[in-house]
N, C-alpha and C positions, 0 to 999 in steps of 0.2 A: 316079483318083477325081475328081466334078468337083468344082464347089466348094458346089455345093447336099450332097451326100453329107458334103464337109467340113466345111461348115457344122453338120450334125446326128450328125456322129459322138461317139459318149460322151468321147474322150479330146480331142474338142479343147474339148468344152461341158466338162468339168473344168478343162482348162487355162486356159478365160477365166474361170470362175469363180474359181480361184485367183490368177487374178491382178485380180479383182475383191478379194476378199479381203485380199490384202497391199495395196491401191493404198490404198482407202479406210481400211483398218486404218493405214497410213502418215500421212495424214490426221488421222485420228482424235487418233496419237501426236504428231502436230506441233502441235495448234492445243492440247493438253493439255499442252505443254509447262511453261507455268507451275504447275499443279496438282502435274505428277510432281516439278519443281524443289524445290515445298514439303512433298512427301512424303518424297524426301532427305535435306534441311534439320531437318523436325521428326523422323526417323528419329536422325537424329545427334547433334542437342542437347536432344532429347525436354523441350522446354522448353514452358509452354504461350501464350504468346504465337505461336510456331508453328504451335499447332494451330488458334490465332483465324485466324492467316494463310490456312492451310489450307482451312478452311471457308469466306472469303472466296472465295480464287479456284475453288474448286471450281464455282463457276455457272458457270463454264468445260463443267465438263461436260454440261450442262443441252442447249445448241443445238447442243452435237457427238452428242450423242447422236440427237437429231432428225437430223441430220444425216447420219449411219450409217445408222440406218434408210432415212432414204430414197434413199441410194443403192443399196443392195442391193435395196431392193425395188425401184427405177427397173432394174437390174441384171436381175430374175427378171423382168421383166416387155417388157423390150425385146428383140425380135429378134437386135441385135447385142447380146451382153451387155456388152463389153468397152469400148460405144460411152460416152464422154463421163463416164467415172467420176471424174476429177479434175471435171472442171465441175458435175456432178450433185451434186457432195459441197459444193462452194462454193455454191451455190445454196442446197442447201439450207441451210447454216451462215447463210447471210445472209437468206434468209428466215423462220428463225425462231428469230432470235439472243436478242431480248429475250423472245419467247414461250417458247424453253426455258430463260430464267434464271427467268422466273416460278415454271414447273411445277418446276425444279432446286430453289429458296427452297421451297416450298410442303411437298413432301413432305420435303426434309431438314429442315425445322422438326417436321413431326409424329413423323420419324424419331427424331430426338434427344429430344423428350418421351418417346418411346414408351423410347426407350432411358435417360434420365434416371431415370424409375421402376425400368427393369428393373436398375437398378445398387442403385436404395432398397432394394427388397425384399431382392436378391443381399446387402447387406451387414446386415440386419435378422439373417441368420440363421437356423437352426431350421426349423418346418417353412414357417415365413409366406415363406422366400426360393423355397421352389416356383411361388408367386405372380410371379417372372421369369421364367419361363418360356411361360409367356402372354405377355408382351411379347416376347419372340423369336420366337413366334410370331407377333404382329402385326405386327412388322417384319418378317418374310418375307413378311406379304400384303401391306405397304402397298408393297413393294419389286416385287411382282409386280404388283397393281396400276398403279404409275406405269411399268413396262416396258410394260404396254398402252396407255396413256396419252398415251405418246410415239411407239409405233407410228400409235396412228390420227391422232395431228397433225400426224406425219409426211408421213401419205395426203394424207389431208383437212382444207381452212378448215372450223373450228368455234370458235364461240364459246369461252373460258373454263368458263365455268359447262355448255355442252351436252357437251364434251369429258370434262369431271370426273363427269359424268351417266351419259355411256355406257360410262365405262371403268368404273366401278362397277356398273352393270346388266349389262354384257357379260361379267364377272367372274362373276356370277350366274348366266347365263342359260347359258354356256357351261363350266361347272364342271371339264368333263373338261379342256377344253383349260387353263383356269386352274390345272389341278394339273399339266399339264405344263410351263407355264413356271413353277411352283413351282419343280418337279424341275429344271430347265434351272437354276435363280438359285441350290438350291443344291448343286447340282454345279458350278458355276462357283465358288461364293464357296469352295467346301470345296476346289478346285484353289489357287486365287487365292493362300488361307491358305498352301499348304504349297510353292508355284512360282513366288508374288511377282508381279512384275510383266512376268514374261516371259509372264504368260499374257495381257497384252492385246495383245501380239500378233494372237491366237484373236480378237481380240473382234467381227470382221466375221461370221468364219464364227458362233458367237453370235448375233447378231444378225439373220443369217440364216434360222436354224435357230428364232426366234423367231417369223421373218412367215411362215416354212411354217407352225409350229402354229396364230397367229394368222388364219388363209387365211378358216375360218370366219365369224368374227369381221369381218372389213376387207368379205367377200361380206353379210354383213349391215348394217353401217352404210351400204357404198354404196349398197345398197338401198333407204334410207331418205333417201340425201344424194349428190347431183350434180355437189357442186363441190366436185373432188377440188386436193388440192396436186401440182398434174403442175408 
């Protein structure tokens, strides 16, 4: 076999992708260390001063998540797939370290209003607490939403305000694919509930599985914009 053959044989394009997967996914668990630390902690002493902590470090997850994505998509997109996946993942953590604690603040604020009501209605009662269930629905959009959100800032330099623009228009415009990262957030969260935190292990291939459906979507913004985040 030469090494052009080896190159393009299925078992070895799986093998670097898995090991794309666990490198970045490795990644992902290290620099979230503080987050999972106070998931533990307020696990154990279900006190709520912990869960303030909680919320605190969780912008933690904000520029790891930027960060994921754009190595896997750096990953699908480069020749050697296997090439530079620890340096790609640091790059992008430090490229948009304070830009995803923004977009992290931003939606976990709406998140938590939307969820604040959906706990009003739930304890009101009667038929008015069906009235929570609209907000569980809004939080599954607003959750899908910002998963787009962070793909395409991932891609591409965009302002604030053009980024929050297109991930809401592109949610629109592209509906099918928005009800499959529906389906993708919540058959993850529905695993997540009942296998804990063994499932973010998964969270590369996740993640992955969100820039194939997202393909449309990223061939259309770059369409419209040239200066991509390589």
């Amino acid at each position: 076999m030469t090494n052009n053959d080896l190159q393009e044989s299925r078992f070895y394009v799986m093998g670097s992708y898995l090991w794309v997967f666990l490198v970045s996914s490795i990644w992902f668990l290290v620099f979230n260390i503080p987050v999972l630390l106070a998931i533990l902690v307020q696990a154990a002493f279900k006190n709520g001063l912990f869960e303030i902590v909680l919320l605190v470090v969780s912008i933690f997850i904000g520029p790891n998540l930027i960060a994921l994505f754009y190595t896997v998509n750096k990953a699908r997109r480069s020749e050697n797939i296997m090439e530079n996946i620890s340096k790609n993942y640091l790059k992008g953590y430090k490229n948009n370290f304070f830009e995803g604690m923004f977009y992290w603040v931003f939606y976990l604020a709406i998140f938590l209003i939307f969820n604040f009501n959906r706990l009003y209605f739930l304890k009101l009662g009667g038929s008015i607490k069906n009235v929570s269930y609209i907000f569980n629905v809004l939080q599954i959009i607003l959750v899908s939403v910002a998963i787009m959100n962070f793909v395409i800032i991932s891609r591409f330099y965009l302002s604030i305000k053009n980024a929050l623009k297109i991930s809401i228009y592109e949610s629109f415009k592209n509906i099918g694919v928005f009800l499959k990262i529906l389906g993708v957030v919540v058959i993850y969260g529905f695993l997540y509930k009942y296998l804990g935190n063994s499932m973010l292990i998964l969270i590369s291939f996740v993640a992955y599985a969100i820039i194939i459906l997202l393909q449309p979507v990223l061939e259309d913004v770059q369409s419209r914009f040239t200066n991509k985040n390589q």
